[in-house]
C-alpha angles and dihedrals in degrees: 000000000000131000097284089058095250127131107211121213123165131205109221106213126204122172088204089086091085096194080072094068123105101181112049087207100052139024102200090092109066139168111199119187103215129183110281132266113198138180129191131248080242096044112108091198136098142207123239124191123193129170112248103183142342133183116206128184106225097227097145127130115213088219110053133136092299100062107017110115134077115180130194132199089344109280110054117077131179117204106203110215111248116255138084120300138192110218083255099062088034096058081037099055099040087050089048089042114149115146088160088259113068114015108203087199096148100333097097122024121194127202124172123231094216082179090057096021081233126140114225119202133196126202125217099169109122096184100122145291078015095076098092092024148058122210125199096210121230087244093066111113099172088081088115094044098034100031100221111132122208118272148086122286124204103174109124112215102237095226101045097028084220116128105249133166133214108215115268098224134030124275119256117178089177105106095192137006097195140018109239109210114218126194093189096182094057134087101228126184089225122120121208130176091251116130108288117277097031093071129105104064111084100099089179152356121219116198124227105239114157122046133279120297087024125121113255112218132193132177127160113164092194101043121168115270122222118204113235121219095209131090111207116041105189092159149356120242094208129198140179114206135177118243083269084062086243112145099270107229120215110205118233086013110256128197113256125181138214143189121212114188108207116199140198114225130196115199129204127204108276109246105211100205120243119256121228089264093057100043093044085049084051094058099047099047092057094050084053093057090053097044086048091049094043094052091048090048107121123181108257113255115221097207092063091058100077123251089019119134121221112241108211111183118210111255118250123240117208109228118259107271108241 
């Protein structure tokens, strides 16, 4: 027990024991029994949980499942290979696609704005009514990474008379910029911006500051500390999520490793300090009780304490004045 009142514990986390995994493809998404801690219905006090320190190996791509599809006119695709690309192999490997299916040989031809870090397209594809216009077809997931949005595009290139776009926003081949770390199974006084009713369970965000296939390392002694609603904590429902609050993957599935701190809290009544009416109140009312007790005061008579015998002194006569 230290000063504050708190007794501190931590749960050291490591995704290496395999029976914690949820998921048999990940293991970024864990639930870990841990010894109880329990508090009576009696108790005052709280718990508080707070993460001390992770250490996370980087291995994400920035194209994965969840963006890796551009589609044009309805009926060309192109399914990126998962991995990590600079803008030059991106704008390569879309200009070179041939999955077998869909051959982009001179149908859609790819160039880089390295001034507006924007990708223009032109499209060479006569089938009608594409002729004169180029679609981004609803299916397309690589809006974020690519920058193209849906729609249909109608601008003729002036030297090629083909209808091209140039991307309506920049391109950003960074997924995620942060780990959120979720702890779905507790009742944390945390707010996020998710749809209403899902909120509440995000305890940190750590964000993602050295490159890919790094380690990422974090260690904070005096971490802040989130007050749990619940009253018995037998085990932590852990997940890793992307800033989009999507499960992060971690390709080949490395061991990563976590430390929760779990404190006892004792809280006190809140004093809500007085305002200068209320002090000021205070202080008359009390005047007026001494005023009240001073006026009511009467000397004590003996002959009313039994038992008691009235004193009465002689009176005292002044001598005659000569």
């Amino acid at each position: 027990m230290n000063e504050s009142g708190k007794s501190t514990s931590r749960v050291f986390v490591s995704s290496s024991i395999t029976t914690n995994w949820v998921y048999s493809d990940t293991n970024t998404s864990l639930n870990v029994p841990i010894n109880p801690f329990i508090l009576g219905d009696s108790d005052p006090a709280v718990f508080t949980i707070s993460l001390e320190s992770a250490s996370i190996p980087l291995s994400i791509w920035t194209i994965n499942s969840t963006n890796n599809v551009l589609r044009f006119n309805d009926r060309k695709s192109f399914i990126i290979d998962y991995g990590n690309y600079s803008i030059t192999g991106l704008i390569t490997y879309l200009n070179d696609y041939d999955d077998g299916i869909f051959d982009n040989t001179g149908v859609f031809v790819f160039s880089y704005d390295s001034v507006n870090n924007r990708i223009k397209v032109i499209s060479y594809d006569i089938a009608p009514p594409f002729a004169t216009s180029l679609k981004i077809s609803t299916e397309t997931t690589c809006q974020k990474i690519t920058g193209f949005v849906v729609g249909t595009y109608t601008t003729i290139d002036p030297v090629t008379s083909k209808p091209f776009n140039n991307a309506t926003n920049q391109v950003n081949l960074t997924f995620t910029t942060g780990i959120l770390i979720a702890l779905n199974n507790l009742q944390l006084q945390n707010r996020d911006n998710q749809a209403t009713g899902s909120g509440g369970t995000i305890l940190t965000r750590i964000p993602i500051n050295c490159p890919l296939y790094r380690i990422l390392t974090f260690y904070n002694p005096q971490p802040m500390q989130t007050i749990v609603t619940n009253r018995v904590i037998s085990n932590l429902d852990i997940r890793l999520l992307n800033d989009d609050y999507t499960a992060l993957t971690l390709q080949g599935n490395p061991n990563f490793n976590l430390t929760f701190r779990i404190d006892y809290l004792k809280q006190t009544p809140n004093m809500i300090p007085q305002n200068p009416i209320q002090v000021a109140r205070e202080f008359r009312n009390k005047q007026l009780s001494l005023m009240n007790a001073t006026s009511n005061y009467k000397p004590r008579d003996l002959t009313s304490v039994t038992g008691a015998t009235k004193i009465i002194k002689p009176a005292v006569t002044e001598p005659p004045i000569k």
